[in-house]
Backbone of each chain as ProteinMPNN parsed JSONL, in Angstrom:
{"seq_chain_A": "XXXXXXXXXXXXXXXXXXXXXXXXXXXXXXXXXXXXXXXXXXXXXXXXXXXXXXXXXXXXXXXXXXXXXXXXXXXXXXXXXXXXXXXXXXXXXXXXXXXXXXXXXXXXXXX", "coords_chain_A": {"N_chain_A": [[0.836, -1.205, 0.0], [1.869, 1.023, 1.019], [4.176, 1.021, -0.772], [2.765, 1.399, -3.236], [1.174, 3.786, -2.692], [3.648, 5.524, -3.132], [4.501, 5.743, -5.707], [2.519, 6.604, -7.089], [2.93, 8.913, -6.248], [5.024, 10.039, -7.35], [4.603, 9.63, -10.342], [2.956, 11.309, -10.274], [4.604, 13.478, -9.759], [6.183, 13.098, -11.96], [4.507, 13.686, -14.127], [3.429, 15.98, -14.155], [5.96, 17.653, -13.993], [5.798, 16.897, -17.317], [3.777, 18.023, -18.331], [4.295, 20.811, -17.665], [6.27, 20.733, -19.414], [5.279, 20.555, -22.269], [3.44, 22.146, -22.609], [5.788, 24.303, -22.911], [7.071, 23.494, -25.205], [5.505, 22.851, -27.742], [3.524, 22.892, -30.689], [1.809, 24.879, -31.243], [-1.137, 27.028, -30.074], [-3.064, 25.371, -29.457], [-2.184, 22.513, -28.856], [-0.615, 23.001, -26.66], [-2.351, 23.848, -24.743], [-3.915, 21.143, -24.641], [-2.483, 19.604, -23.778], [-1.539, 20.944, -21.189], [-4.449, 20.594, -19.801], [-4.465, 17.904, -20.727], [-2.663, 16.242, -19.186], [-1.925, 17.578, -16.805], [-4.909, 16.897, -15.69], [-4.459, 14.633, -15.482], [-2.238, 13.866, -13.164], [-2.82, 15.283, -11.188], [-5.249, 13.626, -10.306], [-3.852, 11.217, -9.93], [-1.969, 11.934, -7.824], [-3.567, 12.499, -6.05], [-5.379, 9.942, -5.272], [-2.706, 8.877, -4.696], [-2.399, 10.109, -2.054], [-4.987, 9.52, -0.988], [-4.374, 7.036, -0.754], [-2.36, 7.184, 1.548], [-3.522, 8.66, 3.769], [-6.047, 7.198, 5.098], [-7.994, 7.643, 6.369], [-11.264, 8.942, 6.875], [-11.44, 11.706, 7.161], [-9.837, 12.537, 5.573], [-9.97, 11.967, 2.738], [-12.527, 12.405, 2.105], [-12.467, 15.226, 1.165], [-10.806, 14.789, -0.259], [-11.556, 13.233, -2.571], [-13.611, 14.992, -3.035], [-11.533, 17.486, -4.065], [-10.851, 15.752, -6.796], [-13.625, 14.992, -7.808], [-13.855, 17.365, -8.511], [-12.089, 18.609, -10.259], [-12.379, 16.554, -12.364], [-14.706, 17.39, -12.969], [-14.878, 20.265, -13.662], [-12.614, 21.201, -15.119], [-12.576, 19.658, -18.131], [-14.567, 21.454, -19.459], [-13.525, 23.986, -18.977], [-11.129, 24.19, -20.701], [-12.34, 23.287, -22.869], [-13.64, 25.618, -23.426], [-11.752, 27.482, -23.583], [-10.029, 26.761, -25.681], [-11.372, 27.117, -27.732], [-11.593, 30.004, -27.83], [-8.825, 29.714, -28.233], [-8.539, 29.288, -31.357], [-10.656, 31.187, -32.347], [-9.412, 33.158, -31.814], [-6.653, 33.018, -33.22], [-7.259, 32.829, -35.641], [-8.349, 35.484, -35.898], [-6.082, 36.773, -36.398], [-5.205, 36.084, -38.149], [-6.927, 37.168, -40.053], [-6.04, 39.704, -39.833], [-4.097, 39.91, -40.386], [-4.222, 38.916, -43.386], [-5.584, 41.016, -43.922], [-3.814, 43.361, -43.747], [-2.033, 45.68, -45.544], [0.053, 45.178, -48.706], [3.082, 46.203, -48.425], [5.63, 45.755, -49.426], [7.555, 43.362, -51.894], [8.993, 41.518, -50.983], [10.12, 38.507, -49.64], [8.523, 37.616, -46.483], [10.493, 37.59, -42.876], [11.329, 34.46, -41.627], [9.846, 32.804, -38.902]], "CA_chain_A": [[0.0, 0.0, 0.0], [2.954, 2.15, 1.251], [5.063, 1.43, -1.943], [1.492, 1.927, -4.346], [1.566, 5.635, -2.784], [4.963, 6.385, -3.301], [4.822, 5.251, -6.942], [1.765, 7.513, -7.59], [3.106, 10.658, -5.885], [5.998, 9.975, -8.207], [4.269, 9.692, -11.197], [1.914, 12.665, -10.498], [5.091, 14.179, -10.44], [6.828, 13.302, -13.767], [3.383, 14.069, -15.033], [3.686, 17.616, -13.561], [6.471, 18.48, -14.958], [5.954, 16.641, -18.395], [2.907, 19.049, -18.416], [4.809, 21.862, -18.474], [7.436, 20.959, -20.869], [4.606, 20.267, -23.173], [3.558, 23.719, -22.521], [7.258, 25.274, -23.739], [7.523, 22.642, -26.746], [4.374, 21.903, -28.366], [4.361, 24.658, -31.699], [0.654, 26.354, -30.912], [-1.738, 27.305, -28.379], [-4.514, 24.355, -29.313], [-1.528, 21.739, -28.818], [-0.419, 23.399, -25.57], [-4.132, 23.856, -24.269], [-4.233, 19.974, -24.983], [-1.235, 19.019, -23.238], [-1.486, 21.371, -20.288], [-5.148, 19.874, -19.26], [-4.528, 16.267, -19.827], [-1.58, 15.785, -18.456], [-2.541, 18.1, -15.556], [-5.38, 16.253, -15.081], [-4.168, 13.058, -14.536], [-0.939, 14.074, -12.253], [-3.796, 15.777, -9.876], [-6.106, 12.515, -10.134], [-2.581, 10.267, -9.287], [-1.289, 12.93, -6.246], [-5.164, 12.645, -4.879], [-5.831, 9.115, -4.941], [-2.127, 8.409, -3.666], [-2.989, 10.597, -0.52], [-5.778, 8.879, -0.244], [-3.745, 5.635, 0.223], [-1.118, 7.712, 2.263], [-3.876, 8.93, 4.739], [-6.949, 6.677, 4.791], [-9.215, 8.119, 7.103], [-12.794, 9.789, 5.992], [-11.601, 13.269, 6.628], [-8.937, 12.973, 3.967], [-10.586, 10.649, 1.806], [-13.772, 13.22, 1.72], [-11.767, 16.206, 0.736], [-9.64, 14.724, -1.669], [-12.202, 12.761, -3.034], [-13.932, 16.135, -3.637], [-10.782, 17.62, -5.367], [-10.947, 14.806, -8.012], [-14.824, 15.186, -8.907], [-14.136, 18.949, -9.228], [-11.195, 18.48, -11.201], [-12.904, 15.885, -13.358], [-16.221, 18.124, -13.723], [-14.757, 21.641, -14.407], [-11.408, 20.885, -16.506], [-12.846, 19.777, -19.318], [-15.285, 22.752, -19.411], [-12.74, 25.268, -19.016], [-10.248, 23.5, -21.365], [-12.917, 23.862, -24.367], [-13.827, 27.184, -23.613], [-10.16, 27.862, -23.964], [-9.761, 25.995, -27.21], [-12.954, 27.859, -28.362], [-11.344, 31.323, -27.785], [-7.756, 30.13, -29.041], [-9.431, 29.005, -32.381], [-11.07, 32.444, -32.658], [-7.961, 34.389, -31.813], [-5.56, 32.647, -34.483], [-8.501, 33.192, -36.8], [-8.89, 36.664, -36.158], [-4.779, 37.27, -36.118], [-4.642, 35.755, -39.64], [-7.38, 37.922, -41.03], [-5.518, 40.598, -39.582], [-2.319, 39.58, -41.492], [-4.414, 39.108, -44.589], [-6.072, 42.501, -44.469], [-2.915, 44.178, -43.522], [-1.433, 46.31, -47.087], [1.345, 44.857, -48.637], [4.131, 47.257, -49.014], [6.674, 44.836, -50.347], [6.868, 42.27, -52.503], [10.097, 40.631, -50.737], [9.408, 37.743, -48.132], [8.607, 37.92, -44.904], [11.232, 36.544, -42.959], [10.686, 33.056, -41.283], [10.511, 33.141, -37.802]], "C_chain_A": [[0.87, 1.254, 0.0], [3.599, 2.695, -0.369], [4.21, 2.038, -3.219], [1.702, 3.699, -4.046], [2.404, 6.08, -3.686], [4.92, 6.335, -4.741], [3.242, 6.168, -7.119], [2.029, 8.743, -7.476], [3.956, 10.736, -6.906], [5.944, 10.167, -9.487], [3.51, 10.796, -11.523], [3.045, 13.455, -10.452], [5.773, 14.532, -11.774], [5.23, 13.768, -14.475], [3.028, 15.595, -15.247], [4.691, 17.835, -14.32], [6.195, 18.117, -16.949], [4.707, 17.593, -19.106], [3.163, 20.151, -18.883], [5.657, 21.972, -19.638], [6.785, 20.963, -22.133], [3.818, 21.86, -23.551], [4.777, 24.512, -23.272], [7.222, 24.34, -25.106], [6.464, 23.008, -27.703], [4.326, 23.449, -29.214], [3.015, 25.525, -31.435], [-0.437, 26.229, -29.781], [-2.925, 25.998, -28.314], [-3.544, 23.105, -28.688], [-1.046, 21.948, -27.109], [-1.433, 23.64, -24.444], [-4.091, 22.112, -24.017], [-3.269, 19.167, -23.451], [-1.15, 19.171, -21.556], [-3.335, 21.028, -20.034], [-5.328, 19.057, -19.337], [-3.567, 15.608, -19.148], [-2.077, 16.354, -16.448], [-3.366, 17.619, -15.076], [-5.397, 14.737, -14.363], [-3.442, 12.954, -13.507], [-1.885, 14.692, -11.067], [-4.37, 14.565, -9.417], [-5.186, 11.893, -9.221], [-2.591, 10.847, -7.964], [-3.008, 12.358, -5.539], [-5.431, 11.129, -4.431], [-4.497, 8.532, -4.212], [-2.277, 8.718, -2.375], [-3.667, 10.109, -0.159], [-5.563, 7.46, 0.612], [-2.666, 6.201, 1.532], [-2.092, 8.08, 3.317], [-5.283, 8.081, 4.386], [-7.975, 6.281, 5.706], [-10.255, 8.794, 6.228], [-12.271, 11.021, 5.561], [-10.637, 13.76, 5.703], [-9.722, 12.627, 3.125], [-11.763, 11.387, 1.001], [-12.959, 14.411, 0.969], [-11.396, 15.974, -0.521], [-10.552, 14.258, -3.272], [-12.96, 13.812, -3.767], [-13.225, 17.224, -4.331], [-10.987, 16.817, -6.66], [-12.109, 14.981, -8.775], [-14.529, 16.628, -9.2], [-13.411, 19.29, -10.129], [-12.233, 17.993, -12.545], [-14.38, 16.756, -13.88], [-15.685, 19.382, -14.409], [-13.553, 21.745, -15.394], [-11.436, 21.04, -18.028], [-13.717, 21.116, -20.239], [-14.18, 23.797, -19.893], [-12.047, 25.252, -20.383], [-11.146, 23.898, -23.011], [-13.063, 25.156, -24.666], [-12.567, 28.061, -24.193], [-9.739, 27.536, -25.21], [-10.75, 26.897, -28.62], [-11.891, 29.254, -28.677], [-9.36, 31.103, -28.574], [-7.555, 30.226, -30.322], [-9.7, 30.335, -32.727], [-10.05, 33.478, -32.888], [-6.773, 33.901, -32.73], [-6.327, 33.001, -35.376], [-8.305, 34.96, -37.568], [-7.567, 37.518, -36.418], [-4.425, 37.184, -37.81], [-5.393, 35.984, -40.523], [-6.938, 39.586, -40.983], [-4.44, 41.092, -40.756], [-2.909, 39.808, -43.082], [-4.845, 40.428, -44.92], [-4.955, 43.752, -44.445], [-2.166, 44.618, -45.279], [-0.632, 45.658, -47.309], [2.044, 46.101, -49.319], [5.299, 47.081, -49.557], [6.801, 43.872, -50.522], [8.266, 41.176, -52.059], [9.437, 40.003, -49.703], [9.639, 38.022, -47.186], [9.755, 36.989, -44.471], [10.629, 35.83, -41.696], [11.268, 33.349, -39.852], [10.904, 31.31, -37.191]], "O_chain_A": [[0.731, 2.24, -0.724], [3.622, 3.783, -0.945], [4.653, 2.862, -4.02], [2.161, 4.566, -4.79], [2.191, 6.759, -4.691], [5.593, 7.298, -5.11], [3.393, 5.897, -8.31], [1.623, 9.629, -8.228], [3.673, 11.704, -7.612], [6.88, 10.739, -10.047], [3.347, 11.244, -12.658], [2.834, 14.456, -11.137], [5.915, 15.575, -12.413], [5.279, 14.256, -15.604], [2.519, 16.18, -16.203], [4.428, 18.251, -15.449], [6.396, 19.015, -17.767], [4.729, 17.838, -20.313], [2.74, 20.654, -19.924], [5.779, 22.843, -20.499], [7.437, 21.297, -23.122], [3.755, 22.438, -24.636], [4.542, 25.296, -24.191], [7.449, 24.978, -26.134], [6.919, 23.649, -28.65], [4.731, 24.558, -28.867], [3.095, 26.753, -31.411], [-0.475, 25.443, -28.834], [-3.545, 25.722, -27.287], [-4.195, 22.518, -27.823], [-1.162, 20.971, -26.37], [-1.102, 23.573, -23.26], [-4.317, 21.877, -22.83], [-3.568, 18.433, -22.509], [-0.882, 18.273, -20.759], [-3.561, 22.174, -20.422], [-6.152, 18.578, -18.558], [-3.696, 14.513, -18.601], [-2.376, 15.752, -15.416], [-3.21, 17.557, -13.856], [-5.907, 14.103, -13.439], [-3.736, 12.046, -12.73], [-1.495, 14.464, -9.922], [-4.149, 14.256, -8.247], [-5.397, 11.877, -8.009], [-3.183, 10.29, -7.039], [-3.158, 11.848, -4.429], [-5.709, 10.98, -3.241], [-4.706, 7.793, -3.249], [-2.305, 7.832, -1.521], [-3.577, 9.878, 1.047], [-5.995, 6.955, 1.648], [-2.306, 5.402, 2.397], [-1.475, 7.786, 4.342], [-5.687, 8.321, 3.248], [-8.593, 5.23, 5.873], [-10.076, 9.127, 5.056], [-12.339, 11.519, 4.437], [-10.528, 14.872, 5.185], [-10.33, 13.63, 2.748], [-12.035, 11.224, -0.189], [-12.994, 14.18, -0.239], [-11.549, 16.629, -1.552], [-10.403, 14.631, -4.435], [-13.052, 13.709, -4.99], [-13.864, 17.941, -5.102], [-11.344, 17.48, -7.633], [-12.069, 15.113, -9.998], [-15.026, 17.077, -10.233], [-13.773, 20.175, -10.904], [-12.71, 18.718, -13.419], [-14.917, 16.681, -14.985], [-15.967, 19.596, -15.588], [-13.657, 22.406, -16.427], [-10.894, 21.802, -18.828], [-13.472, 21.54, -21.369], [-14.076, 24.283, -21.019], [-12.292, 26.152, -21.186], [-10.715, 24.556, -23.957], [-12.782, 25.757, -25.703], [-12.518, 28.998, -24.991], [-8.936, 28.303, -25.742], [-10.696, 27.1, -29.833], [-11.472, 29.411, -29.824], [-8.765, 31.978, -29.202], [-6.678, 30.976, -30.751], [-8.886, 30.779, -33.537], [-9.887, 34.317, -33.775], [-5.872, 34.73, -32.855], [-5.746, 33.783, -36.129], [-8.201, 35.454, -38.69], [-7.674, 38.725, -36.63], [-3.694, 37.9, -38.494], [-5.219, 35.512, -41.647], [-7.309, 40.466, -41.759], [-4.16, 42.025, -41.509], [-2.376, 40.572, -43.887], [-4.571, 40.962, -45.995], [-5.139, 44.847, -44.974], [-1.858, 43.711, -46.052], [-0.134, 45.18, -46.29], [1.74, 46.749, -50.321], [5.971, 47.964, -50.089], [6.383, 43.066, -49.692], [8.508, 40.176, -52.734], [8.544, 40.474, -48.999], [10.662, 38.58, -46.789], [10.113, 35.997, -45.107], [9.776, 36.289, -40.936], [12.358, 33.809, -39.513], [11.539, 31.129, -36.152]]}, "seq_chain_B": "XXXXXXXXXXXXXXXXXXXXXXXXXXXXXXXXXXXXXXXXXXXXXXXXXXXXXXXXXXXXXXXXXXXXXXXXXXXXXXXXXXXXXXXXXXXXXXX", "coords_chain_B": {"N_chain_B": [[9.851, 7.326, 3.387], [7.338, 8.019, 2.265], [7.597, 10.766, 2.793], [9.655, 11.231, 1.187], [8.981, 11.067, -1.677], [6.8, 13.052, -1.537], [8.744, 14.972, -1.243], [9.592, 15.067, -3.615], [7.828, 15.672, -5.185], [7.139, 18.113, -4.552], [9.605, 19.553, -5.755], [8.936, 19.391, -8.184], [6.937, 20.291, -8.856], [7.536, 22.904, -8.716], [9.67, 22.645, -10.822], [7.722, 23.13, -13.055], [5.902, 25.246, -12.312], [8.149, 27.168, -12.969], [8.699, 26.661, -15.946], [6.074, 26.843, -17.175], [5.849, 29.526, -16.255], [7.973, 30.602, -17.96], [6.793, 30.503, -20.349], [4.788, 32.088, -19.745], [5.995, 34.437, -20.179], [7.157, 35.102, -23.002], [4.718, 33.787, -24.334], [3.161, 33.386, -27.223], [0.283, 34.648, -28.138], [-3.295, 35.293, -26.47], [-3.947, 33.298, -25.309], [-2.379, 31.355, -25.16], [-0.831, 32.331, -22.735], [-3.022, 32.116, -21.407], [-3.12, 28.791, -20.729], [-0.833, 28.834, -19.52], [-1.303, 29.816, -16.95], [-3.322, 27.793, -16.388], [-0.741, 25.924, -16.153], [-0.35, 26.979, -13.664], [-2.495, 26.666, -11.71], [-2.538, 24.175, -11.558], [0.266, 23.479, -10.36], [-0.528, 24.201, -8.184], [-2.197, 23.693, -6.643], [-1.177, 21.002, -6.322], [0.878, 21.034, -4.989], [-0.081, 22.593, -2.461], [-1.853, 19.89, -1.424], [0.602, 18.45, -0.986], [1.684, 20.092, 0.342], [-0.181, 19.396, 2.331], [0.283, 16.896, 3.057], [2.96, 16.419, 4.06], [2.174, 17.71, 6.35], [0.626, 16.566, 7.748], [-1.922, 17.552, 8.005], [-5.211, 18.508, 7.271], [-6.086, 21.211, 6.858], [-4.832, 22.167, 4.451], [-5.75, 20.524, 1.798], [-8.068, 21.913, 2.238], [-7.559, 24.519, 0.811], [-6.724, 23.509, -1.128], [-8.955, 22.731, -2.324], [-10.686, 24.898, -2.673], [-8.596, 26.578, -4.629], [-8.952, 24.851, -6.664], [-11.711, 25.922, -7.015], [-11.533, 28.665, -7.645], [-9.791, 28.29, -9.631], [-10.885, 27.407, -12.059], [-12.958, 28.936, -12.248], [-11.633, 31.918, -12.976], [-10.426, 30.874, -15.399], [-11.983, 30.544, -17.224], [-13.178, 32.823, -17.334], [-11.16, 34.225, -18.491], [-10.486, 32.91, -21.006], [-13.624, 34.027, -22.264], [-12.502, 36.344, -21.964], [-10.96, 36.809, -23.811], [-11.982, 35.916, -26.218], [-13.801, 37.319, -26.365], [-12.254, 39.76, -27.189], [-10.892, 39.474, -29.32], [-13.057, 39.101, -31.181], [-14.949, 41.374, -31.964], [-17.794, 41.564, -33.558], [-19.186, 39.427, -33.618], [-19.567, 38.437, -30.756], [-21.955, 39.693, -29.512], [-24.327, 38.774, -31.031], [-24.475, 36.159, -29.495], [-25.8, 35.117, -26.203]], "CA_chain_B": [[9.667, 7.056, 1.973], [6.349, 9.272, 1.957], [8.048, 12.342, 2.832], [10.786, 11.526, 0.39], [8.157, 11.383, -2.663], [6.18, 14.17, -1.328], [9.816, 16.06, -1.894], [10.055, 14.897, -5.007], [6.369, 16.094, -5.993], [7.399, 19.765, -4.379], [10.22, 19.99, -6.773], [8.8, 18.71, -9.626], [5.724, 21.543, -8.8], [8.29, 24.167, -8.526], [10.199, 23.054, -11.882], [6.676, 23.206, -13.631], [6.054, 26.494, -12.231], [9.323, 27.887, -13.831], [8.62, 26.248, -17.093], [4.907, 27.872, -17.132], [6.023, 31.184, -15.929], [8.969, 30.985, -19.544], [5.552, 30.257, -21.57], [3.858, 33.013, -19.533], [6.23, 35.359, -20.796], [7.077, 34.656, -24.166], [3.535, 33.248, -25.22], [2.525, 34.902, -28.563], [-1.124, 34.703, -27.78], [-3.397, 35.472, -25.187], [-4.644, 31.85, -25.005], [-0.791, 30.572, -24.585], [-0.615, 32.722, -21.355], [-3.999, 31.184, -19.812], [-2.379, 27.997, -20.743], [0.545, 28.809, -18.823], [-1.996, 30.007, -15.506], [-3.917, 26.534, -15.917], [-0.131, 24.924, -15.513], [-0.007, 27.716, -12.125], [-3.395, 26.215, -11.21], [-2.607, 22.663, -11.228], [0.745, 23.132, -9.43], [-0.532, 25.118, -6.425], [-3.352, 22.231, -5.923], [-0.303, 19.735, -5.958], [1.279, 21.86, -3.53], [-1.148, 21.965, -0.856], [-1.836, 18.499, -1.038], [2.191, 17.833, -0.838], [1.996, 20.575, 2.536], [-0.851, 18.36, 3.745], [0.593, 15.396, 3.412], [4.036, 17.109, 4.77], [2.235, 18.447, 7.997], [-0.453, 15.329, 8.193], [-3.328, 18.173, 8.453], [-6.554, 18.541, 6.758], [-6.231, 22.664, 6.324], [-4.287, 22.432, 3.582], [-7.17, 20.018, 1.143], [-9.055, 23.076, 1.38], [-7.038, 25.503, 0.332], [-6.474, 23.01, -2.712], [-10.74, 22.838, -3.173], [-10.449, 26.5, -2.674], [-7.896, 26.738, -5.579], [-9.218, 24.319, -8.085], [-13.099, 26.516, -7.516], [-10.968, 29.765, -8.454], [-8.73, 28.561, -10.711], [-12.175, 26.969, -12.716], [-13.903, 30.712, -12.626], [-10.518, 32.499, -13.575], [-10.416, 29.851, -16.463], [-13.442, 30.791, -18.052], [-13.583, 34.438, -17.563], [-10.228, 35.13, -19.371], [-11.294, 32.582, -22.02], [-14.284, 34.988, -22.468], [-12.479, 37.921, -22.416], [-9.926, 36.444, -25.311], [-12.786, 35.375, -27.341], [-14.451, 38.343, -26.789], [-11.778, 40.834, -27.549], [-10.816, 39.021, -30.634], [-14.011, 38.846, -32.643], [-16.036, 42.158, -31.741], [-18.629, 41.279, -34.397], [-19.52, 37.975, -33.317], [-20.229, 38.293, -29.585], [-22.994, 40.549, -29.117], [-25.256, 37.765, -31.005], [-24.705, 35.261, -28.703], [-26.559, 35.45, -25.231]], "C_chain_B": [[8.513, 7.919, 1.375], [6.669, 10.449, 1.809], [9.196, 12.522, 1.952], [10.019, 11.665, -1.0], [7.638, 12.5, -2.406], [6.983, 15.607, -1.572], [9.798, 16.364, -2.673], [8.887, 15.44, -6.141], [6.529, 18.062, -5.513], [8.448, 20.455, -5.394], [9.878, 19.812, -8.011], [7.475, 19.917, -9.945], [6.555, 22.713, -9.249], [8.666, 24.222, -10.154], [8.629, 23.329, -13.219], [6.487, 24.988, -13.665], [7.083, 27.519, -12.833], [9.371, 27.719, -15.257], [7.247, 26.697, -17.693], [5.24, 29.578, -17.28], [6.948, 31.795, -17.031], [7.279, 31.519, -20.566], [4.849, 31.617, -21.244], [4.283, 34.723, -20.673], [6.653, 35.448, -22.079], [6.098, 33.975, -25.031], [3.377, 34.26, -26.391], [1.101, 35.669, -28.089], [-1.722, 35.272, -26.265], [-3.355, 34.015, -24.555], [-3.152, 31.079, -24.614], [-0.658, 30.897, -22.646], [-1.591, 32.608, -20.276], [-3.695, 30.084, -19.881], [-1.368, 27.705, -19.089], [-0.246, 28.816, -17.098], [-2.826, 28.794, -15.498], [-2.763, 25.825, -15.076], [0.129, 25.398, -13.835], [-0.922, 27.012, -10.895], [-2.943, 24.058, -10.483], [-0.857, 22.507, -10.43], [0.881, 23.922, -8.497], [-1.459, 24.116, -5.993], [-2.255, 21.579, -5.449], [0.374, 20.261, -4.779], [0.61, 22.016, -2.735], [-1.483, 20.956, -0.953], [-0.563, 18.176, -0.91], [2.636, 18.975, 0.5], [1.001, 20.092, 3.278], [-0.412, 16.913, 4.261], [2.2, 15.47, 4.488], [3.604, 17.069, 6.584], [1.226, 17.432, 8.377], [-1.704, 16.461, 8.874], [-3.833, 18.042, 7.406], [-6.73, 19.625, 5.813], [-6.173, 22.654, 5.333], [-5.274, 21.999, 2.128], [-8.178, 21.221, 1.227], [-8.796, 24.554, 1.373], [-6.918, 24.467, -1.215], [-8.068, 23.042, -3.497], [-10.506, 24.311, -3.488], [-9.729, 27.095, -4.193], [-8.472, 26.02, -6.646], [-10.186, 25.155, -8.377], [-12.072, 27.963, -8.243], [-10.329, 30.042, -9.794], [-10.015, 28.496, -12.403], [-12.75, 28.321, -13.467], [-12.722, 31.602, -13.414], [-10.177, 32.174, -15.235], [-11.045, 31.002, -17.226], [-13.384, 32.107, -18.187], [-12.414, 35.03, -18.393], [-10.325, 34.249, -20.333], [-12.131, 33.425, -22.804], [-14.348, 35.951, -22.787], [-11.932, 38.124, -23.579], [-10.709, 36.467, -26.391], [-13.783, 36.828, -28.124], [-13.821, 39.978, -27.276], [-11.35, 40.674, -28.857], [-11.8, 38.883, -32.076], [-15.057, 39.451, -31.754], [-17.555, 41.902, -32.018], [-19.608, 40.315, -33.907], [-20.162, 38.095, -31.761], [-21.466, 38.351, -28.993], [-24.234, 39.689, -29.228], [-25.33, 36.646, -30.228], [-25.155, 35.679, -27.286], [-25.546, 35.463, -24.23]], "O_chain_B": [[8.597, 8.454, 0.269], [6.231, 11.197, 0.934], [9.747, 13.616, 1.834], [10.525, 12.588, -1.637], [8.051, 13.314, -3.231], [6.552, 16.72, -1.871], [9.907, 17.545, -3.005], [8.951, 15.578, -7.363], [6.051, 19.0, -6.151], [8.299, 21.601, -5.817], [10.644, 20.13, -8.921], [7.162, 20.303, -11.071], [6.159, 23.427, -10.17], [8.336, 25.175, -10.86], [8.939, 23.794, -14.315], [6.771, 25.772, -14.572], [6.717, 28.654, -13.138], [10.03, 28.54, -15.895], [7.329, 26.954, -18.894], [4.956, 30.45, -18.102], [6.967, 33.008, -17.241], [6.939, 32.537, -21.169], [4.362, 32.284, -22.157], [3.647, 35.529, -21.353], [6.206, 36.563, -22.347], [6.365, 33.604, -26.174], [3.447, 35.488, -26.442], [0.909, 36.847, -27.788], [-1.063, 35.582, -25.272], [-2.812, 33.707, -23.494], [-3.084, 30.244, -23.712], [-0.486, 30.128, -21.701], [-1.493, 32.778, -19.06], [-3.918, 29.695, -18.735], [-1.289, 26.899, -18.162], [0.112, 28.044, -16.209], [-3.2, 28.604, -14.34], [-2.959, 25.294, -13.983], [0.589, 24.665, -12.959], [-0.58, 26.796, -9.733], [-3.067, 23.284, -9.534], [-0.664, 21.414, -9.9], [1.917, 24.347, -7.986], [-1.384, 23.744, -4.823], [-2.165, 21.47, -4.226], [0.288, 19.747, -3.664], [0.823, 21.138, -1.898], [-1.495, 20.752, 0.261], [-0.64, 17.012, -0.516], [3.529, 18.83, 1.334], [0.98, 20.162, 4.506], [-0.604, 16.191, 5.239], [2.438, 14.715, 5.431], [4.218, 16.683, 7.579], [0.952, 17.489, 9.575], [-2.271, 16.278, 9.951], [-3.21, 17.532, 6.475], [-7.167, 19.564, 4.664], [-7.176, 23.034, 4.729], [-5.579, 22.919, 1.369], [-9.003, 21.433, 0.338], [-9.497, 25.488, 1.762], [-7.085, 24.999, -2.312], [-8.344, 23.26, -4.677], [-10.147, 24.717, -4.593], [-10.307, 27.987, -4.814], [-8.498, 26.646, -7.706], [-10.214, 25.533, -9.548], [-12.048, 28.066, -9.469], [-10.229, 30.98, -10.585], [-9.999, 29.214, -13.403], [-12.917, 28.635, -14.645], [-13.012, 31.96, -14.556], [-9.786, 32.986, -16.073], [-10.6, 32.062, -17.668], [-13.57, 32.554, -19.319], [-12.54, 36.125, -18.942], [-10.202, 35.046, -21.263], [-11.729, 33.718, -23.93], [-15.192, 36.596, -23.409], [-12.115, 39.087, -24.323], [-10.315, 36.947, -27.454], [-14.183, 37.206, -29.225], [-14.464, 40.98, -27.589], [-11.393, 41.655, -29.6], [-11.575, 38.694, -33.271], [-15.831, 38.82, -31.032], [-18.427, 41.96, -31.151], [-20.812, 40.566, -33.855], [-21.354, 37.803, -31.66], [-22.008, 37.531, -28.252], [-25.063, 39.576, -28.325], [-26.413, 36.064, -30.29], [-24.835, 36.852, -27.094], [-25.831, 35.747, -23.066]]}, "name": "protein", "num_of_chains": 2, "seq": "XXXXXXXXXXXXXXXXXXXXXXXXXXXXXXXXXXXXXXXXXXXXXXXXXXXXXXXXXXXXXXXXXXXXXXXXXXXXXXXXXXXXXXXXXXXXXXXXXXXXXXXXXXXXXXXXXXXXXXXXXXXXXXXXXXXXXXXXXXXXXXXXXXXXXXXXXXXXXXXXXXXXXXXXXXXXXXXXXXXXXXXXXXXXXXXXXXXXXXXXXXXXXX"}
């Protein structure tokens, strides 16, 4: 039971950071949106249910237990809404670009 | 062995947090830099559950409920504001 913990806290942390690195790598904001709430959500799920083996009384057990459904209910929610609005805002960046004059006919350079 | 994982989940929060907070500032977008405050969200939860499990209290679990309901509303409302500063046109018709 002991060693099950330890091997979840562990994993909720490589999951933590592999979260963020996926965050700095990943090339745009729908990919990084993606990355940074499923990873995040599972490395929370892991950390919660190892605590729960690490303390396994009610008044953890209730708590934590109620992190996890609130995780699992509002995440995904947020996560689209976010996807929704990054969608819109690349949209609206690259009718920007197209409506913008051109004033020369040499290429842009590559970033 | 608990308190030596529970280390290992405080540093691993921290290097997250530093790797968020690059993205925060260098995002192009807005949507990169609520990105970056979801990864703030999810390692300040892990962090109070890794100082409850530290101090074997309770307190700390609801400061992490506490944080996921904020981070949830925070979510959404700068979502909203992205969506809605980006495409004037469009908003007004929806309810």
């Amino acid at each position: 039971m002991n060693a099950l913990a330890v091997l979840l806290i562990l994993s909720a942390a490589v999951l933590l950071v592999i979260a963020a690195w996926g965050v700095i790598k990943l090339p745009d904001a729908l990919a990084r949106q993606h990355a940074a709430t499923k990873a995040g959500t599972l490395a929370l799920a892991l950390l919660c249910v190892g605590a729960m083996l690490v303390m396994p009384e009610w008044e953890w057990v209730r708590r934590l237990l109620l992190i996890v459904v609130f995780l699992l209910v509002t995440l995904p929610v947020a996560s689209h809404l976010l996807a929704r609005a990054a969608v819109r805002e690349s949209v609206a960046h690259q009718r920007s670009i197209d409506a913008a004059p051109v004033l020369s006919t040499r290429e842009p350079p590559s970033l | 062995m608990i308190a030596w994982a529970t280390t290992a989940l405080v540093i691993a929060s921290l290097l997250a947090l530093a790797l968020a907070s690059v993205r925060l500032v260098i995002g192009p977008t807005s949507a990169d830099r609520i990105v970056a405050l979801d990864i703030f969200l999810a390692a300040g939860v892990a962090l109070a559950v890794a100082a409850s499990l530290l101090t074997a209290r309770t307190v700390f679990l609801d400061v992490a409920i506490g944080l996921a309901l904020v981070g949830f509303v925070g979510t959404i409302g700068w979502a909203r504001l992205v969506e809605r500063a980006e495409s004037p046109g469009t908003s007004e018709e929806r309810p």
